[in-house]
N, C-alpha and C positions, 0 to 999 in steps of 0.2 A: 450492297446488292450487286450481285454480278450480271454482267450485261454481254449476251453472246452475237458476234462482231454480227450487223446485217447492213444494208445501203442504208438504213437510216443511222443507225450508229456511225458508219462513217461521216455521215452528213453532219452527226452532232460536234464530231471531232472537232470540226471545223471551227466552230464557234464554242467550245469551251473555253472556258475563264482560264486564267491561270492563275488559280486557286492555292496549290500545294506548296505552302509555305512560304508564296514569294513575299511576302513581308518580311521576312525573317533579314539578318543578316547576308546570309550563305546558306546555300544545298551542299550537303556531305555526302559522298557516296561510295563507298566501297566495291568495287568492280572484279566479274571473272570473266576471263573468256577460256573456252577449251573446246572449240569446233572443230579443231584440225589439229594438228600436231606441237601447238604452244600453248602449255599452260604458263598464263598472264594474270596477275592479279595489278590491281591499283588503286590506289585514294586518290581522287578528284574531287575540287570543289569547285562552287560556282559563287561568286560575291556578288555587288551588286557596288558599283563606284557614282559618283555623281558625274561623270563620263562615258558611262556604258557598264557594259557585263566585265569582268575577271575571274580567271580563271587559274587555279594554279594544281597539279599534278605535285602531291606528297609523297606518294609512291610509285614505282612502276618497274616490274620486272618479269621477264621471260624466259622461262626453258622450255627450249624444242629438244624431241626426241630424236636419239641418235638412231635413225634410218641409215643412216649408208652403205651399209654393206647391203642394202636391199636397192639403193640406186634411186631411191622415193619416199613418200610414206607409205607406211606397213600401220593398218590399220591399228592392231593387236597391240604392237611397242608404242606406238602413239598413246593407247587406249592406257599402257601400265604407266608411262611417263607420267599423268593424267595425275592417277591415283596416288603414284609414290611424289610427287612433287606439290601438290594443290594444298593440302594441309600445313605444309612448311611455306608456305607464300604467303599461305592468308595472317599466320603466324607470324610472319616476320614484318608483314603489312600493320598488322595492327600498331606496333611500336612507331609507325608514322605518323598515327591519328592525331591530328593536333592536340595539344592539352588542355584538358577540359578548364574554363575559365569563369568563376561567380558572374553570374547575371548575364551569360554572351548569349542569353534567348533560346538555350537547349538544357531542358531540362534533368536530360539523365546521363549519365558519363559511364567511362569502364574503367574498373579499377584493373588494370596491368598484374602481373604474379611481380613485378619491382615496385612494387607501391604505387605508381604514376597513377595519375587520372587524366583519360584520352576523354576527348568527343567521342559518344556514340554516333555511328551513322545517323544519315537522314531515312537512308534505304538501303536497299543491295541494288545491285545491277548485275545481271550475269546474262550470256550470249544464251536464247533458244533455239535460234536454230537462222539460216541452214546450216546446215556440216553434218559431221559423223554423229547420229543419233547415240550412241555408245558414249561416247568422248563428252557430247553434250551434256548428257545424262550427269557425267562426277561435277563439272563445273553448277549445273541450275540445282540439281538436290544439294550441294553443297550452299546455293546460296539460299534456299527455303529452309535447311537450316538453320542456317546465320540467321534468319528472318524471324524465327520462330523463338530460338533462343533469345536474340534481341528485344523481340517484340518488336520489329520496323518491319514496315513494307518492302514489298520486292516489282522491279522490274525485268521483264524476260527481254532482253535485249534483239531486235535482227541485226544480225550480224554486216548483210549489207548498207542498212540502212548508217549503222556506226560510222563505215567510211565514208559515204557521201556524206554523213557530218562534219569526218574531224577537222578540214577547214576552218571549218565555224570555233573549234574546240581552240585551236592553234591562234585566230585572231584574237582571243581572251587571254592566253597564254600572259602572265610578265614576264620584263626581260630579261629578268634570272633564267628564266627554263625557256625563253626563246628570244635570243637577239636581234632575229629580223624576223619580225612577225608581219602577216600582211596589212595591208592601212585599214581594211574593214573586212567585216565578218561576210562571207558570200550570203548574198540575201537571195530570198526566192523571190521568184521560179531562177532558177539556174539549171543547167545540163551537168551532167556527170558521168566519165566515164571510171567505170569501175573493174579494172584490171588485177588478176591474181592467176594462183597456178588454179584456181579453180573457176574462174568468173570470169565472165568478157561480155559486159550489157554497160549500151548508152543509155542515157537515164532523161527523164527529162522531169524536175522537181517543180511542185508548183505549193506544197503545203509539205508540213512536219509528213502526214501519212500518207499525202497522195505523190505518187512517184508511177510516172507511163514509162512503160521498158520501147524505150525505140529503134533497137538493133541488139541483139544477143548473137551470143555464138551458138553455130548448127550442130557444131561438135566438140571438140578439144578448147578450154581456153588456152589465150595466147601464153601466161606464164606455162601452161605444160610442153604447149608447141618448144616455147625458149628452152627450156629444160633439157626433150627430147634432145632436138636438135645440138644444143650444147653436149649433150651424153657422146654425142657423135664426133661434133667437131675438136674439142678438145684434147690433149694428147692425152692419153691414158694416166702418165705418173702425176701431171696438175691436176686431172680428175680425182684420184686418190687421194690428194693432198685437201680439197677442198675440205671447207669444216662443215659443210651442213650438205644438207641437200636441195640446195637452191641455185640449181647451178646455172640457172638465165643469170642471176648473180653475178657466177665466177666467169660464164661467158663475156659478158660488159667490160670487167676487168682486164679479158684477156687480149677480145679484140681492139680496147683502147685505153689501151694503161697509160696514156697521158691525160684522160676524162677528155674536157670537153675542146682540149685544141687538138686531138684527133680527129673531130666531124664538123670545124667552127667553118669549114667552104661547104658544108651541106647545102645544096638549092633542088627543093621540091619541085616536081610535077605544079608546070604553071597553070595547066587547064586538066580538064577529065582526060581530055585524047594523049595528052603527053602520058598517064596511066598507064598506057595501054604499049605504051612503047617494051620490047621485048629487051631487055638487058644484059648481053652475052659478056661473060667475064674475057678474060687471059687466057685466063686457062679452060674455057671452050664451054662451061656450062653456066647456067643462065635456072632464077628462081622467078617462077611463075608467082605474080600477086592476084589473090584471092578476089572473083567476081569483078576483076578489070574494066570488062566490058559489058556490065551493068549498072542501074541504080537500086539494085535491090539494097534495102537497109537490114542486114544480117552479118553479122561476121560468120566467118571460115579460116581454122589455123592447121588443120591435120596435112592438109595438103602440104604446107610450108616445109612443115618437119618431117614428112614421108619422100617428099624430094632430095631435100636434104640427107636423108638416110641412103637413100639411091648415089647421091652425086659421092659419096666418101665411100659406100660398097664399091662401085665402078674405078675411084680412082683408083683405090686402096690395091685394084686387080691390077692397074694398069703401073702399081711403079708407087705409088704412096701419095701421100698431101706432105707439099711443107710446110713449114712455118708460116709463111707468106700466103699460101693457098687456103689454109684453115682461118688466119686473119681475114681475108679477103670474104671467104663464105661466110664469117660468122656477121660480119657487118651487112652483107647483103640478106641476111634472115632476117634482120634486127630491120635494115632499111625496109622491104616488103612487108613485116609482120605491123611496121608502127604506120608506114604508110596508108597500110589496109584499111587501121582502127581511124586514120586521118579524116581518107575518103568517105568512109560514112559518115562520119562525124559532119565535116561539110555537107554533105547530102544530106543530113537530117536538118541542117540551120537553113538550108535555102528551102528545104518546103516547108520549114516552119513559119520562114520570113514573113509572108503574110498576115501574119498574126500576130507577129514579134513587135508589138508595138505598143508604146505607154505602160500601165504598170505591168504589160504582163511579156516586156520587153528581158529579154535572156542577153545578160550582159557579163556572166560568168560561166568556165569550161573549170569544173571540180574535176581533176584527175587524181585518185584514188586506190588502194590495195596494191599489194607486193609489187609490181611491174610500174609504179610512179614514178618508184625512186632512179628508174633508169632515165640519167640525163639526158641521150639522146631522144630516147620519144617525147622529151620537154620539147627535144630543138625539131624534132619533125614536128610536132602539133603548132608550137607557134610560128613557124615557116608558112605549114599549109593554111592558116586563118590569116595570114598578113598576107598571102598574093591571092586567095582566095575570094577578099570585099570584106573578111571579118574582124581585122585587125584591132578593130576597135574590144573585142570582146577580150576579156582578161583572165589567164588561165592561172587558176590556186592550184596545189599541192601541199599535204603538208609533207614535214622533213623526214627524210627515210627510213626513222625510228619510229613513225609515227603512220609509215605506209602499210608496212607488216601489219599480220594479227595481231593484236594488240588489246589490254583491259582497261587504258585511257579511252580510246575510243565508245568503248563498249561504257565507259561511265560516264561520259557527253550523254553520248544518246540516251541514256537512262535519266538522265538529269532534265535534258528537252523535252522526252517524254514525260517525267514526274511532273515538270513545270506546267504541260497541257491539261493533265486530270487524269493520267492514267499509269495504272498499279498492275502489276498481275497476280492472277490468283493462286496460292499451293498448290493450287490443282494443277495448273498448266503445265504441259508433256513439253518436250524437247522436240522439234522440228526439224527432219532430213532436209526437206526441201519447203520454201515460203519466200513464195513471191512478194517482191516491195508493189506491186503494181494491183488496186483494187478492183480492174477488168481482170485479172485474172481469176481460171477456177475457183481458186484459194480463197481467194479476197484478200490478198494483199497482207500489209501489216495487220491489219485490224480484222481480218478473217476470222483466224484461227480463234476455239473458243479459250476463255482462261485470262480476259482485259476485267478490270475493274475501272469503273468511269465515276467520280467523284462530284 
């Protein structure tokens, strides 16, 4: 029976069994994602130890489309990358499926064109949305496919929702596929900031579905800010040289190619007023941080990188940037841009404090999507919570392979969800935009129609 998402359906969510097979040994899942410009496919499982959950990633691989000579992504080459790659992944995934083995509690296997006999999945998992409705489209028909032919269920994955998980995905992890894995899994309600070139929203989690957006970006996320900005500061022949188009990326590298004993004297803004202080460089200009002299909880990043664009047209008239001056600028983008995401971040923990107490006490900061992996906004976040009163709260990541788009992620969250009771249906479209947040228009994950509830 399918069931179209309303306040009482989500109220069910709540209290569903987890039904879907968890007797079993292990959840198998076969994973896509293709929201943006990686096509990702993956095998993830889920165990079940007399210690906890396990987790182990059989496959995982991604090709991004070669945009560069366009300086971004280009819709269009994204969209063909999509199609000319997605079939040879799923294809070359399937040779990771464990081998099917007499009596391991899964009935049906696939016999390989080399003779072998794999596990069939348990399901698919593939990204609906948000991203590129086009893009989406090859990845979720391809996995209703796979679904149909197989005869398994499918889940339609949210895409943000994967990364505020994969923490969780990472403490299952063994220590083959992760050596330092965190001591426990982020448990809810936790906060999440979830950063990329296309997202910049603090999160606040309190259930698998329920997730309140507590600050979003008004305009530009920070990863396109870092981009822009990079486009600009970096010398022309490195820019050319770079191999993708992530170039907050190649920015990071540039201004601190020793990692992190290039920022290890960083000392934070010890109060809001110190914020406010106006920071004139060396060389005579000075980057305004967003909503300083506010507590509004919103982020703002265009301004960042539209100054930025001013300050290198201006110099560029006056005599050029050297080497030192584009070092200099690009750390202070990076200082202002992670600072900004800080300050809210505090401002959302002190008026939530009130409430912050016994089980529904928030004792983790999940930071999340492309812009994680940048070590310095590790060492600005946990600065600004140890002089801030919050020290005690413990900030996850997982590891930079795992902050990108990614179809590990995307087959957690299919897996977390499969474990609650819910499926989606063939019917279900590809989503441009869908909010994690059930006050929103949308309703949230569980809004949109196309959930099957068990």
């Amino acid at each position: 029976m399918l069931f179209w998402a309303t306040s009482s359906l989500r109220r069910s969510a709540l209290t569903a069994p987890k039904r879907c097979l968890i007797s079993r040994r292990g959840l198998l899942t076969l994973a896509i994602e293709t929201s943006c410009d990686d096509t990702s496919v993956a095998i993830v499982e889920k165990t079940k130890k007399a210690n906890g959950n396990a987790a182990k990633i059989h496959f995982l691989e991604n090709i991004t489309a070669d945009t560069r000579a366009h300086r971004g992504i280009h819709p269009i080459i994204a969209l063909e990358s999509h199609q000319e790659s997605l079939g040879a992944l799923v294809q070359k995934a399937l040779n990771y499926l464990p081998e099917s083995q007499p009596g391991n509690g899964n009935g049906n296997s696939l016999k390989l064109a080399d003779g072998s006999q794999r596990r069939l999945p348990d399901f698919i998992s593939a990204t609906r949305g948000p991203g590129m409705r086009s893009n989406l489209s090859v990845g979720l028909e391809t996995g209703k496919a796979l679904s149909v032919a197989w005869q398994i269920p499918m889940v339609g994955v949210h895409h943000m929702q994967a990364h505020l998980l994969t923490p969780r995905l990472v403490s299952c992890l063994d220590n083959q596929s992760n050596p330092d894995p965190p001591a426990v899994a982020p448990e809810l309600p936790f906060l999440s900031i979830l950063v990329s070139g296309g997202h910049s929203i603090l999160v606040q989690s309190t259930h698998l579905t329920e997730h309140k957006i507590l600050a979003a970006s008004e305009d530009i996320a920070i990863g396109e800010a870092l981009d822009k900005s990079a486009r600009d500061i970096i010398p022309a022949e490195l820019l050319q040289g770079a191999k993708s188009t992530m170039y907050g990326k190649t920015l990071e590298k540039f201004v601190f190619p020793n990692g992190e004993a290039d920022f290890a004297d960083y000392k934070p803004p010890m109060t809001r007023g110190d914020e406010l202080a106006k920071r004139e460089s060396k060389w005579g200009w000075y980057v305004t941080t967003p909503f300083a002299n506010t507590r509004a909880l919103q982020f703002s990043f265009s301004s960042v990188s539209s100054m930025v664009g001013k300050i290198v047209t201006r110099r560029s008239a006056e005599g050029g940037l050297s080497h030192d001056e584009r070092v200099d600028l690009g750390r202070e983008v990076m200082r202002v841009a992670f600072e900004h995401l800080a300050s809210r971040t505090i401002i959302a923990l002190e008026t939530l404090r009130p409430h912050n107490t016994g089980k529904d006490k928030i004792q983790t900061l999940v930071v999340s999507g492309g812009v994680a992996a940048n070590r310095f906004l590790m060492k600005v976040l946990r600065s600004f919570l140890d002089v801030r009163g919050f020290g005690d709260i413990q900030i996850v990541a997982p590891p930079p392979y795992l902050c990108t788009d990614n179809a590990a992620m995307i087959g957690w969250a299919g897996i977390e969800m499969f474990e609650a009771g819910w499926k989606s249906s063939l019917a279900c479209r590809p989503l441009r935009k869908w909010s994690l947040d059930p006050q929103a228009d949308d309703g949230g994950i569980l809004g949109p129609g196309g959930w099957v509830q068990e």
